[in-house]
MOPAC internal coordinates of N, CA, C and O (Angstrom, degrees):
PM7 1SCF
backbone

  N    0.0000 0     0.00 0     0.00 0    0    0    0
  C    1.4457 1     0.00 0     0.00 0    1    0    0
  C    1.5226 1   108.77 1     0.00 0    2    1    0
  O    1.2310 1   119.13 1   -69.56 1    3    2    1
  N    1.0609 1   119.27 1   110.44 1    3    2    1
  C    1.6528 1   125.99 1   148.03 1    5    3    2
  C    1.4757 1   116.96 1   -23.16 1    6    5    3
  O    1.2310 1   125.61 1   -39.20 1    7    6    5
  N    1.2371 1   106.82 1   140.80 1    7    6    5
  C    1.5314 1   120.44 1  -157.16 1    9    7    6
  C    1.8137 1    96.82 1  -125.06 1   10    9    7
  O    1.2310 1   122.45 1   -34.52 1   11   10    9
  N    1.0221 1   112.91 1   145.48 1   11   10    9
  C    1.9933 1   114.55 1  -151.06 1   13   11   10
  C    2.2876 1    65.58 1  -102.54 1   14   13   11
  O    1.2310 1   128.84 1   -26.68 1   15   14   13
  N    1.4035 1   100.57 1   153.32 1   15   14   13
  C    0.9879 1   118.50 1   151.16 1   17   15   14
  C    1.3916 1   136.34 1   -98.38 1   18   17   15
  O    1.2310 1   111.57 1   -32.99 1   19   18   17
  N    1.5751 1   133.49 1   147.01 1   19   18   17
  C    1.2960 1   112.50 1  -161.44 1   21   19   18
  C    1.2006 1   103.54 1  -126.27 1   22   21   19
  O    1.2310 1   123.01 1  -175.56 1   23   22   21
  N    1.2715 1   111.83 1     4.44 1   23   22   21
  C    1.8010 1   118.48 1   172.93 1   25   23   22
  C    1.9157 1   108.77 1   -79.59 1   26   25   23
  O    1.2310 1   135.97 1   -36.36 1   27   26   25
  N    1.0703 1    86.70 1   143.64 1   27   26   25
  C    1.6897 1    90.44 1  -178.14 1   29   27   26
  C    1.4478 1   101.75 1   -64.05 1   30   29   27
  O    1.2310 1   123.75 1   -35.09 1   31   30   29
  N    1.8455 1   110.41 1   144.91 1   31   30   29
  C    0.9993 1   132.08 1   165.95 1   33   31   30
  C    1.1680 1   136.80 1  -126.77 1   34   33   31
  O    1.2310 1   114.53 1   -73.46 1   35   34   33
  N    1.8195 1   127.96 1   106.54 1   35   34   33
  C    1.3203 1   130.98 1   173.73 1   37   35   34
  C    1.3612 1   144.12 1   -67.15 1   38   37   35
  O    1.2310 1   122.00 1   -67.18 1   39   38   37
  N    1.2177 1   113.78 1   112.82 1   39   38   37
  C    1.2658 1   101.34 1  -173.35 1   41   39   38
  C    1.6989 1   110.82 1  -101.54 1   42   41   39
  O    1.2310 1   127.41 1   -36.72 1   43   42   41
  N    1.8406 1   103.34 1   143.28 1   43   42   41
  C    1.4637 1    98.58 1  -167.74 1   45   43   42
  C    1.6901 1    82.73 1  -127.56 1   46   45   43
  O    1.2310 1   136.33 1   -50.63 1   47   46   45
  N    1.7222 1    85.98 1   129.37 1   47   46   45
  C    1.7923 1    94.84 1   169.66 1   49   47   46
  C    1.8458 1   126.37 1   -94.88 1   50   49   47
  O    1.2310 1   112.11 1   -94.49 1   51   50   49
  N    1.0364 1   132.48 1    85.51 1   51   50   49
  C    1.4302 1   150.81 1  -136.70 1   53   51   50
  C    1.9025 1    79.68 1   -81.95 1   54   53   51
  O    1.2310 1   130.49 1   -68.25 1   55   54   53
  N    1.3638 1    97.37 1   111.75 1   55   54   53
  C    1.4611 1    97.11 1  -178.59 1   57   55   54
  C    2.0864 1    83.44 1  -147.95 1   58   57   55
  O    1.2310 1   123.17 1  -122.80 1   59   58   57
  N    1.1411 1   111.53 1    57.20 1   59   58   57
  C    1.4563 1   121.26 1  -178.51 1   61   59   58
  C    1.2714 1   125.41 1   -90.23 1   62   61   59
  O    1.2310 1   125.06 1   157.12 1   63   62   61
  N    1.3483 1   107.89 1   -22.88 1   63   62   61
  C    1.4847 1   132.91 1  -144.51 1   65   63   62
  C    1.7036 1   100.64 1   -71.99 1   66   65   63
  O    1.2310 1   119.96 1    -2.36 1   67   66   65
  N    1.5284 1   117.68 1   177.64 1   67   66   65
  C    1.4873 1   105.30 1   169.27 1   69   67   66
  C    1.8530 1   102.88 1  -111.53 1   70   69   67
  O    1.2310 1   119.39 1   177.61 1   71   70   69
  N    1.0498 1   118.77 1    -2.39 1   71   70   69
  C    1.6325 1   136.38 1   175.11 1   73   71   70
  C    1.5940 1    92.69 1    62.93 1   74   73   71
  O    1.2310 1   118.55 1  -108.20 1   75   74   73
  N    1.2821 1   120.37 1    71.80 1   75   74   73
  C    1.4208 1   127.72 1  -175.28 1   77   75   74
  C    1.8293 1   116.30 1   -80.19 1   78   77   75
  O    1.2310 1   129.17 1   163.33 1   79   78   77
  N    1.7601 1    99.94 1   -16.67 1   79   78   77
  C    1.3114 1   117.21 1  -170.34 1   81   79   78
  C    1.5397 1    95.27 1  -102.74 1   82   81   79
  O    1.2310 1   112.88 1   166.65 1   83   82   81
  N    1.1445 1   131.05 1   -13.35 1   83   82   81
  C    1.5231 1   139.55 1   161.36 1   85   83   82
  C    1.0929 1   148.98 1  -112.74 1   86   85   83
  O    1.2310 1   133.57 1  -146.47 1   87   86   85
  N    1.7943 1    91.38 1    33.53 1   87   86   85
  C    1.5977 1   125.43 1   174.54 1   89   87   86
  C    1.3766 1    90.99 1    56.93 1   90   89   87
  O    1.2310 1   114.66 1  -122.23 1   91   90   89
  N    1.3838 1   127.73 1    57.77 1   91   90   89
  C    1.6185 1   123.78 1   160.31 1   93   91   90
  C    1.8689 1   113.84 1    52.18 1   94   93   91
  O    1.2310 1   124.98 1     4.78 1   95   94   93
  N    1.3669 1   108.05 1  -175.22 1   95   94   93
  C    1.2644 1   137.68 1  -164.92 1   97   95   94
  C    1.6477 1    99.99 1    71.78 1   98   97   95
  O    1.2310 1   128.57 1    16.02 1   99   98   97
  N    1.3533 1   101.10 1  -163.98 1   99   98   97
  C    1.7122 1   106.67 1   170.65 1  101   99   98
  C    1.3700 1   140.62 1   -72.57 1  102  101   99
  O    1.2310 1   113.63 1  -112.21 1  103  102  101
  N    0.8556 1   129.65 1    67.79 1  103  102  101
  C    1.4682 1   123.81 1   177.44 1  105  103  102
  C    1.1795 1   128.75 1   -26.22 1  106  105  103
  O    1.2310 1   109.37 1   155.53 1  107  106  105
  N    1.0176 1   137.53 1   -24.47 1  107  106  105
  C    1.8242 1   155.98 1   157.34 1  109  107  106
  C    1.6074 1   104.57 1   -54.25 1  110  109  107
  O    1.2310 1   127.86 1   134.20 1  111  110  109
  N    1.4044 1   102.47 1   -45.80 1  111  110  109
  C    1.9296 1   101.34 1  -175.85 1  113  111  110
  C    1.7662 1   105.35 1   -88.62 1  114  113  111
  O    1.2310 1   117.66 1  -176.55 1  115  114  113
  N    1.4053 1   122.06 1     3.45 1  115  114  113
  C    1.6319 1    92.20 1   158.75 1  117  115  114
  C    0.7152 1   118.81 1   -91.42 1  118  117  115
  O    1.2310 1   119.48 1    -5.72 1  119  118  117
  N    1.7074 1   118.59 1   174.28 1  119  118  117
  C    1.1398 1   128.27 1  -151.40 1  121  119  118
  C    1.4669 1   113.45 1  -105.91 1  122  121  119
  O    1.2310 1   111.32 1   -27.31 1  123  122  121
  N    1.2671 1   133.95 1   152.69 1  123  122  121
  C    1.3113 1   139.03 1   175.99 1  125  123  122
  C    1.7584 1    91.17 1  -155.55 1  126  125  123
  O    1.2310 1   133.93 1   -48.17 1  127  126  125
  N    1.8669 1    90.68 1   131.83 1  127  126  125
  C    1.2249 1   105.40 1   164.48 1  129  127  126
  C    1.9344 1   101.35 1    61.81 1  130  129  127
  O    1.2310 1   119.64 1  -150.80 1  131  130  129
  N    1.5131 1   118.28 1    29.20 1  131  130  129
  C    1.0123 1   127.63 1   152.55 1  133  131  130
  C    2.1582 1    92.75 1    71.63 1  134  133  131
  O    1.2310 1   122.14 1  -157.22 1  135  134  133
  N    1.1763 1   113.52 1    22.78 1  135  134  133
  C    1.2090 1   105.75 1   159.51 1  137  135  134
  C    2.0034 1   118.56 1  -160.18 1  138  137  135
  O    1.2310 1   115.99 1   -32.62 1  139  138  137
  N    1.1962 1   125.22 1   147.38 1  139  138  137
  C    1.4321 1   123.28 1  -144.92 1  141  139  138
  C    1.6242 1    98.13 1   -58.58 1  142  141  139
  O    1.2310 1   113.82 1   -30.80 1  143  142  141
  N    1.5114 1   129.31 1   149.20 1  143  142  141
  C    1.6752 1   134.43 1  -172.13 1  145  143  142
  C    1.6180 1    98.35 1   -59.12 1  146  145  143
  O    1.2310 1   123.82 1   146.95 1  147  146  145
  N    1.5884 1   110.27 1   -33.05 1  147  146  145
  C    1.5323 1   106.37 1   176.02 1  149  147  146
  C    1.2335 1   124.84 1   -45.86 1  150  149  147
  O    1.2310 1   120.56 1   126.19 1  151  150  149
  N    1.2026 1   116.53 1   -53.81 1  151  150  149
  C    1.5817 1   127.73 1   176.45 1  153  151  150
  C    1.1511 1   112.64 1   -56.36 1  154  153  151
  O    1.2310 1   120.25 1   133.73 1  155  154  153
  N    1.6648 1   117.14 1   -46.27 1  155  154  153
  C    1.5023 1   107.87 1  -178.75 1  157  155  154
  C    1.8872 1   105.80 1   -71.71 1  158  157  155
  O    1.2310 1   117.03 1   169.72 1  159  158  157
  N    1.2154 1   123.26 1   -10.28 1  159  158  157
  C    1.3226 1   117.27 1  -178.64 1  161  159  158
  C    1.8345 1   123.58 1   -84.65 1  162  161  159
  O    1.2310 1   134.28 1   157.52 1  163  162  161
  N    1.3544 1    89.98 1   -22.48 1  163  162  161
  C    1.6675 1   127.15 1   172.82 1  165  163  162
  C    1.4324 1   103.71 1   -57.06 1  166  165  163
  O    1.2310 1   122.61 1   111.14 1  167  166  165
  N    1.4660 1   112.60 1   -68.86 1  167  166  165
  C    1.2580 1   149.28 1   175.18 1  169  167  166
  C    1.6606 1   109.41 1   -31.79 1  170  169  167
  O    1.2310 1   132.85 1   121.17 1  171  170  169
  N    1.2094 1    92.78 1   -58.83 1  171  170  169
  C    1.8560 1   103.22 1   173.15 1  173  171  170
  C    1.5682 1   117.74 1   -88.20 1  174  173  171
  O    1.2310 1   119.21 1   158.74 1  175  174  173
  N    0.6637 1   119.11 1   -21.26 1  175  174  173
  C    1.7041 1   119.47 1   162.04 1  177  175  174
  C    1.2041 1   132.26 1   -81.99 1  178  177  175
  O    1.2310 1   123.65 1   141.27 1  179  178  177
  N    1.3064 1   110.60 1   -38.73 1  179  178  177
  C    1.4911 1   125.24 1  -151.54 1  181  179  178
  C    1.9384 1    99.57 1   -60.93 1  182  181  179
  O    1.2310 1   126.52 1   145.53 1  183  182  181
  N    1.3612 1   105.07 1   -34.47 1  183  182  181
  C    1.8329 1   118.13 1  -174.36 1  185  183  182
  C    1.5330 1    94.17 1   -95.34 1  186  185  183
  O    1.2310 1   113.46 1  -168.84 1  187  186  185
  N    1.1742 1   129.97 1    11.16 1  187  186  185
  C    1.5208 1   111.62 1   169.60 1  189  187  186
  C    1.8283 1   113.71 1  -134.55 1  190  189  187
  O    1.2310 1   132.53 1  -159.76 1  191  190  189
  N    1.8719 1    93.41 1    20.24 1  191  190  189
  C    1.6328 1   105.56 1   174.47 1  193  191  190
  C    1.2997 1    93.21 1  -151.68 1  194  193  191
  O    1.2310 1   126.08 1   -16.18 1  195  194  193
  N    1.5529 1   105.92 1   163.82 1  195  194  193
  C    1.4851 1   131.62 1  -172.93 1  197  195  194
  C    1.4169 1   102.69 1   -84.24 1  198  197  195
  O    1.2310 1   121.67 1   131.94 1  199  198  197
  N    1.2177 1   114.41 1   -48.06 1  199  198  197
  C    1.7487 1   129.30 1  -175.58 1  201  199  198
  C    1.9037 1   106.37 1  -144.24 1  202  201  199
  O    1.2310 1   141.02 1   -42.64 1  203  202  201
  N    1.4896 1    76.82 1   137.36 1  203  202  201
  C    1.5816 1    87.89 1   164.95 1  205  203  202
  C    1.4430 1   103.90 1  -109.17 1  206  205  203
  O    1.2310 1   128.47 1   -21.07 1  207  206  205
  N    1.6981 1   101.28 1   158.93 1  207  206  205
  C    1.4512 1    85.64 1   145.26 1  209  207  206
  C    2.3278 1    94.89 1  -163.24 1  210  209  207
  O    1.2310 1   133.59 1   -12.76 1  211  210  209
  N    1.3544 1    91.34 1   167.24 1  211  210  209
  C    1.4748 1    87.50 1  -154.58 1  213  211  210
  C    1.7631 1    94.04 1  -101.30 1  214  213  211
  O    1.2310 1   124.96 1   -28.42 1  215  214  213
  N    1.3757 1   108.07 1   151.58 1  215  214  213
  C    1.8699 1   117.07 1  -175.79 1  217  215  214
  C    1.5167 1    79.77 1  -105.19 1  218  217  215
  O    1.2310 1   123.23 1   -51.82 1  219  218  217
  N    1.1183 1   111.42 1   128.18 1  219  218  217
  C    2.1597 1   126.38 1   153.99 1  221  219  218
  C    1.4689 1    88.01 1  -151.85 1  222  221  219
  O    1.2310 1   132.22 1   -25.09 1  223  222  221
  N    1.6405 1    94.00 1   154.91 1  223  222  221
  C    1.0988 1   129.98 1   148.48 1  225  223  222
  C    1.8320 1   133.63 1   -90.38 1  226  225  223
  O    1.2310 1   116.03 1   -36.53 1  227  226  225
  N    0.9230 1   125.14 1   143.47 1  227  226  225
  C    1.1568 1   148.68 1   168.00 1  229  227  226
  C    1.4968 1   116.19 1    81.66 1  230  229  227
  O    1.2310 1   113.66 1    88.21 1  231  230  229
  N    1.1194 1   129.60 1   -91.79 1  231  230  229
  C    1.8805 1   110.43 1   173.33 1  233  231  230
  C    1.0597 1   114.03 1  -110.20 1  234  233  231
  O    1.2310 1   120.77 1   -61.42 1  235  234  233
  N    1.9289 1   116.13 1   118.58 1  235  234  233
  C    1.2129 1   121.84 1  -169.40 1  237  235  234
  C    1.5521 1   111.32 1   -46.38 1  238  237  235
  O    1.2310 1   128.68 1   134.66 1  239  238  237
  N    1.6416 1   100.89 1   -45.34 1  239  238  237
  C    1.6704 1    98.13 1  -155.17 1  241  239  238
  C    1.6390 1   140.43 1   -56.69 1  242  241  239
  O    1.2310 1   137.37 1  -174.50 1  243  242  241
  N    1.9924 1    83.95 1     5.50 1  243  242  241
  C    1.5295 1   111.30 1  -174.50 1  245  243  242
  C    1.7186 1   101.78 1   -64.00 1  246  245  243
  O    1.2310 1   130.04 1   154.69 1  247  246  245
  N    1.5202 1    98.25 1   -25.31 1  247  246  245
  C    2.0018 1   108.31 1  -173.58 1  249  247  246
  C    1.2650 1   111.14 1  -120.35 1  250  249  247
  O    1.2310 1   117.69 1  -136.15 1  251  250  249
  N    1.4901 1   122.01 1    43.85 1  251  250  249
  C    1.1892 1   118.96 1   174.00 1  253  251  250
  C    1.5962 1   129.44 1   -82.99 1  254  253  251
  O    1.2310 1   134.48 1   161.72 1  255  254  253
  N    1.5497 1    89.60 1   -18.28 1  255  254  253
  C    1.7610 1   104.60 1   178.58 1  257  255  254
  C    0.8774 1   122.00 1   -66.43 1  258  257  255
  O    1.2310 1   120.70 1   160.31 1  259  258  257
  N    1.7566 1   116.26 1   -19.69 1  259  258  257
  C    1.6356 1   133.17 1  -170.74 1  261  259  258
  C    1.3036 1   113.05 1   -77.20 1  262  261  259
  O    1.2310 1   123.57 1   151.62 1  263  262  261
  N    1.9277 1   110.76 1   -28.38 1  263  262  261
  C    1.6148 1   103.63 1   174.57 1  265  263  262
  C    1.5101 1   105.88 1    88.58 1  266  265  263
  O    1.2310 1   109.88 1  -177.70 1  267  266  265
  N    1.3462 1   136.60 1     2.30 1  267  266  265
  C    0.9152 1   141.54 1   151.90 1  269  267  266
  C    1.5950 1   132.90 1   -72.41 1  270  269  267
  O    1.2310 1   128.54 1   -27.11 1  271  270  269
  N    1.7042 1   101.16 1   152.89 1  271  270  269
  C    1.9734 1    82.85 1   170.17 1  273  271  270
  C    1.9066 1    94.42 1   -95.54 1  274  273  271
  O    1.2310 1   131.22 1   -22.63 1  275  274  273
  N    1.1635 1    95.95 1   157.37 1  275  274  273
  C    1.5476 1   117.80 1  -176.41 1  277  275  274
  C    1.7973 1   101.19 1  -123.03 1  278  277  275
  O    1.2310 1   133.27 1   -46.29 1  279  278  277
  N    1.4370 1    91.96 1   133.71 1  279  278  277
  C    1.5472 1    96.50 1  -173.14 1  281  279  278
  C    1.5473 1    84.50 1  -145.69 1  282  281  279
  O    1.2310 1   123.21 1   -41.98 1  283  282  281
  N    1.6584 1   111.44 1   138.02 1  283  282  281
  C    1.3212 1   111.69 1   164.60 1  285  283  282
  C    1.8117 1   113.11 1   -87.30 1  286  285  283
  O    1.2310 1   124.22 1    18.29 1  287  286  285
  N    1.4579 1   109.51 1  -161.71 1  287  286  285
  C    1.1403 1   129.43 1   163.64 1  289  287  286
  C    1.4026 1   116.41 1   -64.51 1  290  289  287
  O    1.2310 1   130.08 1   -50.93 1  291  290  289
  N    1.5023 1    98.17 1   129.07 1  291  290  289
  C    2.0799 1    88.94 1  -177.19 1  293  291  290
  C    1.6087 1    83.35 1  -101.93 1  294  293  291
  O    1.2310 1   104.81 1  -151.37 1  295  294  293
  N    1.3275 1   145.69 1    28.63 1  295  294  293
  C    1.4558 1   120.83 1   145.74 1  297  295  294
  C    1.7282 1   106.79 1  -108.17 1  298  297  295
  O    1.2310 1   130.07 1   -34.86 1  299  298  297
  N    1.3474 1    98.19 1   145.14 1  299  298  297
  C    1.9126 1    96.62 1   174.82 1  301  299  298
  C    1.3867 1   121.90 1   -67.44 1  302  301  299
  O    1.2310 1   122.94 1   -20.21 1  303  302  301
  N    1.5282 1   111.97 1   159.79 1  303  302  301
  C    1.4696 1    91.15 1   174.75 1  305  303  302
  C    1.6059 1   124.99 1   115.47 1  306  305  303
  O    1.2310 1   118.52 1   146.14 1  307  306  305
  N    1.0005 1   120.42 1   -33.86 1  307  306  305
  C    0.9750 1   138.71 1  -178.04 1  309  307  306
  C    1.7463 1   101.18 1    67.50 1  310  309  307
  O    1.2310 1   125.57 1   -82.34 1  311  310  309
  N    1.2002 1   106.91 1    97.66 1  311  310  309
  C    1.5814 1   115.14 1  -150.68 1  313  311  310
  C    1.8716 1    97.26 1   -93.65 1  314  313  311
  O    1.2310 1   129.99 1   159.54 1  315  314  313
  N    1.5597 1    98.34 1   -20.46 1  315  314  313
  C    2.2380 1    99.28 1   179.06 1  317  315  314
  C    2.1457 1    81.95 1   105.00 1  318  317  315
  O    1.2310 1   133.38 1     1.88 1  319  318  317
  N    1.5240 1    91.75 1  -178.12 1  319  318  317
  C    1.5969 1   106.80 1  -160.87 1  321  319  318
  C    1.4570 1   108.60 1   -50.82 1  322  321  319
  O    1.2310 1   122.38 1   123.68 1  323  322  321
  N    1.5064 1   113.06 1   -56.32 1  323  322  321
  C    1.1956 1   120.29 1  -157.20 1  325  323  322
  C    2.1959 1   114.22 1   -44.41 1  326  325  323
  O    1.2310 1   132.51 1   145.14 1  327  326  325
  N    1.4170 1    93.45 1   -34.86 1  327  326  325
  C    1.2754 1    95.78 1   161.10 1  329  327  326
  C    1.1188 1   122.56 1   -56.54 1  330  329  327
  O    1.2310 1   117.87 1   129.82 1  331  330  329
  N    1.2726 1   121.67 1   -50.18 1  331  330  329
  C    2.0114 1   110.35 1   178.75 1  333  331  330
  C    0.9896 1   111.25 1   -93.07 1  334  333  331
  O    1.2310 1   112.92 1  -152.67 1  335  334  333
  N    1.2356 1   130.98 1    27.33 1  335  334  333
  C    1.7398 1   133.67 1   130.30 1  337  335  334
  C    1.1567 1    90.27 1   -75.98 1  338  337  335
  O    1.2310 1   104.79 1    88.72 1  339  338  337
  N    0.9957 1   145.72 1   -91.28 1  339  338  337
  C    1.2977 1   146.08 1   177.38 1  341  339  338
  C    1.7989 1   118.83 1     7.09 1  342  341  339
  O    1.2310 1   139.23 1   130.36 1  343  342  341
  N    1.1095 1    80.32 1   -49.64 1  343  342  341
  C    1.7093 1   108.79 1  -155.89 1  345  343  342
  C    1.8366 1    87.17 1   -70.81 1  346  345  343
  O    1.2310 1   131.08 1   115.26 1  347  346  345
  N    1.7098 1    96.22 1   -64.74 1  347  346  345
  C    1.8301 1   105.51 1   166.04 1  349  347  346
  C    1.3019 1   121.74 1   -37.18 1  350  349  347
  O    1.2310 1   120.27 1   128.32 1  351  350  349
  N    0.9352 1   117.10 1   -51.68 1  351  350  349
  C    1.5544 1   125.01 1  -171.40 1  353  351  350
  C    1.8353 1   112.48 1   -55.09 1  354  353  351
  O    1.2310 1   126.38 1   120.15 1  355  354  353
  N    1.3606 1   105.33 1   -59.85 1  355  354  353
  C    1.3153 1   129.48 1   157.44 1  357  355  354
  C    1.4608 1   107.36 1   -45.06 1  358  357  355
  O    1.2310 1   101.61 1   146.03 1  359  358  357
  N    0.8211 1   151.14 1   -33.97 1  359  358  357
  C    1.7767 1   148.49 1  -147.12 1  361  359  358
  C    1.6547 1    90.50 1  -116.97 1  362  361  359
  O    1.2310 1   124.91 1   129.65 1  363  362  361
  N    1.3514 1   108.17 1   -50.35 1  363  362  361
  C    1.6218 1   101.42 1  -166.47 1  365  363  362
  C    1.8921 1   105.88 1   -74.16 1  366  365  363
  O    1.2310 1   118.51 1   136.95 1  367  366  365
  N    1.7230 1   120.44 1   -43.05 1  367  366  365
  C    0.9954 1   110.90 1   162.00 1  369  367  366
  C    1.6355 1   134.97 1   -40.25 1  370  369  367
  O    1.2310 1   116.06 1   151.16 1  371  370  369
  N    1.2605 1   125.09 1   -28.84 1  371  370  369
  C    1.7065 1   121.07 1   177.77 1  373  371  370
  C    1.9131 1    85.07 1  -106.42 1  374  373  371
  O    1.2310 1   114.14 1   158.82 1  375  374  373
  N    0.9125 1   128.70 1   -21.18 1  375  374  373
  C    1.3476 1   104.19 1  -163.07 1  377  375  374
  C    1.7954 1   125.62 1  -102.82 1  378  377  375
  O    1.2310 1   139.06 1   151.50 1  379  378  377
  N    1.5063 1    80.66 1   -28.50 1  379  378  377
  C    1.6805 1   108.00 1   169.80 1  381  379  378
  C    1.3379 1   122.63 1  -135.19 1  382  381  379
  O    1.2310 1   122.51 1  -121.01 1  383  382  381
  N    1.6428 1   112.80 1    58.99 1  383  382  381
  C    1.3142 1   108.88 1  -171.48 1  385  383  382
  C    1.4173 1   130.62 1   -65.65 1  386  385  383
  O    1.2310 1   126.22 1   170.33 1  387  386  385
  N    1.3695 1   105.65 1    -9.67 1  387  386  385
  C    1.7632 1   111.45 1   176.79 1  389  387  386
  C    1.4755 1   107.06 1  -103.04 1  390  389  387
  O    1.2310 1   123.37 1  -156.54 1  391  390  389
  N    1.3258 1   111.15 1    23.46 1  391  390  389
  C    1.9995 1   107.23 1   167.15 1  393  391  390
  C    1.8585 1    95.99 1   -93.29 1  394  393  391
  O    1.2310 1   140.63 1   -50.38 1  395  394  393
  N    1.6846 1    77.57 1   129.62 1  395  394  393
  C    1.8883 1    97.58 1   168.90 1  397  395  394
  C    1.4776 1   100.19 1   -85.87 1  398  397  395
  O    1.2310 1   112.98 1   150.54 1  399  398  397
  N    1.0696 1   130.86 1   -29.46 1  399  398  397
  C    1.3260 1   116.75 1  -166.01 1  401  399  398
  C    1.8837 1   111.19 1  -141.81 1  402  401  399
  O    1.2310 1   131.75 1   -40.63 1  403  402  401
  N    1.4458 1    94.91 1   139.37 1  403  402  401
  C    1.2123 1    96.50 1   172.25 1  405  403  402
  C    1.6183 1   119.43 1  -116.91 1  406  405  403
  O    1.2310 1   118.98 1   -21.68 1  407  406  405
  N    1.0288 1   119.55 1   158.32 1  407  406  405
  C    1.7810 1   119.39 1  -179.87 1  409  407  406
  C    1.6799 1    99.23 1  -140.41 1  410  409  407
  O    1.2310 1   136.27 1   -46.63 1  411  410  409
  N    1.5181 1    86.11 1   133.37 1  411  410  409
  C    1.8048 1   110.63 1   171.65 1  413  411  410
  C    1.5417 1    99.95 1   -90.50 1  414  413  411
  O    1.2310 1   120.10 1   180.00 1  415  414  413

């Protein structure tokens, strides 16, 4: 039997990308099932973490409806995922310093 953990857990939603294979804009804001994939990703995490918080680039206020904090990549460039782990790692240290675990 699986054992529930009791250490706080962050969840970081890696929505960094430039969607180069989907003729650009956000990939997080289309829609499936008549509402943006974000929400449905929100949706599934949100009861299996303490805090979310979402990695984008360029102007947060595109995800403000979501109620999340939005933190980009602290390398330039659009560097691919490992940066918004990066980005997570950084965000959960000042913001959630007592989470043992984080999930992408």
């Amino acid at each position: 039997m699986a054992q529930a953990h009791t250490e706080p857990i962050v969840g970081v939603l890696l929505a960094g990308g430039q969607s180069r294979r989907m003729g650009g804009g956000d990939k997080c804001l289309a829609k499936l099932a008549g509402r943006p994939l974000l929400s449905h990703v929100i949706g599934r995490l949100k009861a299996q973490t303490d805090t979310l918080v979402l990695n984008a680039n360029g102007d947060p206020e595109r995800f403000s409806r979501f109620g999340l904090p939005t933190v980009a990549d602290p390398v330039e460039g659009f560097a691919g995922p490992l940066a918004g782990v990066l980005a997570g790692f950084t965000w959960a240290k000042s913001h959630a310093p007592d989470a043992r675990w984080i999930v992408t």
